[in-house]
N, C-alpha and C positions, 0 to 999 in steps of 0.2 A: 417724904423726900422724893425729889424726881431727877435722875441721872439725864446728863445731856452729853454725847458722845460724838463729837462729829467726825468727818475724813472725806479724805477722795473716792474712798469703798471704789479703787477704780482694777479689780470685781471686791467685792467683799470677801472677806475669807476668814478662819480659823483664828488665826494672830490678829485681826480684830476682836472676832464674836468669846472666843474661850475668856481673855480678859475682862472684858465689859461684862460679861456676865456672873463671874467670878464675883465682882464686885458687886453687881445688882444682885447676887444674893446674901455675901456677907454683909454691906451695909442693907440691907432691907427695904431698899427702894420699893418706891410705889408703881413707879416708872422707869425706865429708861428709854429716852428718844434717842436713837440713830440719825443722824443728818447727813446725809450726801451735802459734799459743798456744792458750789457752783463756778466761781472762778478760785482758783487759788492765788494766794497769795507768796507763801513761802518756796512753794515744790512747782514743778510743770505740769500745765495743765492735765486733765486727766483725758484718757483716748476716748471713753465712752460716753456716747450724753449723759446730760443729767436724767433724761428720761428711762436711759437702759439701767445707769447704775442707781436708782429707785426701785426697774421693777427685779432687779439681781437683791436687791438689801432685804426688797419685802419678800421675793423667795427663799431668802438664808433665815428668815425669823416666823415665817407662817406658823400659825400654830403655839406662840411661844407666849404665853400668858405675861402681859407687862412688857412689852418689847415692843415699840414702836416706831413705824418709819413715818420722820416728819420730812415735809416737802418746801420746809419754809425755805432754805438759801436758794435753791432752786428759784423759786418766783419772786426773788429779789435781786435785782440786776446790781451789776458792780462786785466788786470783790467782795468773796465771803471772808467777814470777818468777826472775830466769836464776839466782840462788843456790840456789834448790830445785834446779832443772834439771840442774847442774852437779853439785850432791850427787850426785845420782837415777846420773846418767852415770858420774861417781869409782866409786859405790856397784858396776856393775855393769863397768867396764873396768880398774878398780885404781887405783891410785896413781901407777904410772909411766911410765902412758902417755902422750906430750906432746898435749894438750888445747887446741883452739884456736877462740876464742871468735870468731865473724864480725860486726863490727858497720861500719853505713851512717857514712861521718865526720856526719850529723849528728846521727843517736844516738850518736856520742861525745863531740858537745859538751856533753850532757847529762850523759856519764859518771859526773860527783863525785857526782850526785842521784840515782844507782841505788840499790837498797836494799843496802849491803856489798859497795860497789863494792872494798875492800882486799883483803872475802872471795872475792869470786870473781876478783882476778887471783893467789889464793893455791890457786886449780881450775884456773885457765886460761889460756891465754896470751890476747891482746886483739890480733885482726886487725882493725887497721882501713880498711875499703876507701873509699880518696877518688881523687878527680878528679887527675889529673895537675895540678902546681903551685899544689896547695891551700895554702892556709895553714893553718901550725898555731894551734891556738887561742889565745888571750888570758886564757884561766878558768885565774887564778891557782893553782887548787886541781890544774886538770889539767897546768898546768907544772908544777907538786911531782910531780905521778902517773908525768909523762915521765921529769922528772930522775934518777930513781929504777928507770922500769920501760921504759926507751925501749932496745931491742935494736939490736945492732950490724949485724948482719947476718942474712938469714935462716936460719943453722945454730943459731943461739942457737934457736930454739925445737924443734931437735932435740935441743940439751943438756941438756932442763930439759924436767918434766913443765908448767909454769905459770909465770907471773910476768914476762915477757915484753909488751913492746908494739910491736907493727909496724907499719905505715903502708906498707899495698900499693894502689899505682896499680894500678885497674881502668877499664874502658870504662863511665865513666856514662853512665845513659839518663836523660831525663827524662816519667819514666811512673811513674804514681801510681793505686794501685788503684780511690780515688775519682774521679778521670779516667775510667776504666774503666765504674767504675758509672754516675756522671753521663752518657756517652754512650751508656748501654744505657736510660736512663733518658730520653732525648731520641730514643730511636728510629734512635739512629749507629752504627755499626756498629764495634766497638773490635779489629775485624781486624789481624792485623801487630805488637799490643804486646802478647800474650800469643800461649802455642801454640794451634793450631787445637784438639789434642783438648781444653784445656778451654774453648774458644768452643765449641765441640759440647755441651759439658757445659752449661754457661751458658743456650744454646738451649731443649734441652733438659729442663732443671729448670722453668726461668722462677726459677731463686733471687734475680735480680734485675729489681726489677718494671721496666718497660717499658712504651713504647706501643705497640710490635709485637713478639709474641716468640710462638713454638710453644706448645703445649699442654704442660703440663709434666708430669714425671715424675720420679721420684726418682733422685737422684746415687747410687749406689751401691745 
């Protein structure tokens, strides 16, 4: 099975990497791809290239057997969106290999208002990672999605290339990339909610402005 995780990673931090991992180890993935978007769809764009929040993604996972940063949305002009994504992926891994979509519970309360949200659980299975004793949603639309696509257990997404919904407890953090910015932007020091080598990088660039930060230099 290969995890497919995407975001703005606009830096990457903690409250991405501890979930996705979480899951790339109790589901047993073979894989997990990271994808920096490129343009967003839902949220505002992000402040740093796509070039910086790649070489920030691939210093949060150096070293991390099975964890890999893909550069596709990047080199695909137009809005990223996970239905291209997933083609792009099918295109190059086949048809039968069980494909699993990682998403935060509350972009899944969004879920029905993706662009072909039908079509992409007809690419991918739908991991979704919440908080121990979360409720499930209310959105009529995605109690239809459940009734329909809510797996029994996790072997069900080894039996079947896509089409699958699961609901994996992971260790939430409450850390938020704008967090991040906003105390790099106040001159605080956002040590400890992301890894140090991309706080090195951050330093380093100056890709976020501040009122005290190093002389910058290019990420990559």
């Amino acid at each position: 099975m290969i995890g497919v995780f995407g975001g703005t990673f606009d830096p990457i931090h903690f409250g991405h990497l501890r979930p996705a991992f979480e899951v790339y180890q109790r589901l047993g993935l073979e894989q997990l791809r990271l994808i920096p978007l490129n343009q967003a769809v839902h949220r505002p764009q992000p402040v740093a290239s796509g070039e910086q929040r790649l070489r920030m993604l691939e210093a949060a996972i150096a070293g991390q057997p099975g964890l890999i940063a893909d550069r596709r949305e990047l080199d695909r002009a137009g809005l990223s969106r996970t239905l291209d994504t997933l083609i792009s992926l099918r295109g190059e891994l086949g048809s039968d290999l069980s494909l699993c979509l990682l998403v935060g519970g509350d972009a899944f309360e969004s879920f029905a208002d993706w662009y072909r949200p039908e079509e992409i659980l007809q690419l991918a299975h739908l991991i979704v990672m919440r908080r121990p004793q979360a409720r499930t949603s209310t959105d009529p639309r995605l109690r239809d999605l459940l009734a329909r696509h809510r797996g029994s257990d996790p072997e069900c997404l080894r039996q079947a290339p896509a089409g699958a919904i699961w609901f994996q407890e992971v260790t939430q953090m409450a850390i938020s990339a704008s967090a991040i910015r906003a105390a790099l932007s106040q001159g605080r020091s956002p040590r400890y909610l992301l890894p140090d080598s991309v706080l090195a990088m951050i330093h380093a660039s100056g890709v976020y402005p501040g009122k005290s930060r190093r002389s910058p230099a290019k990420i990559g």
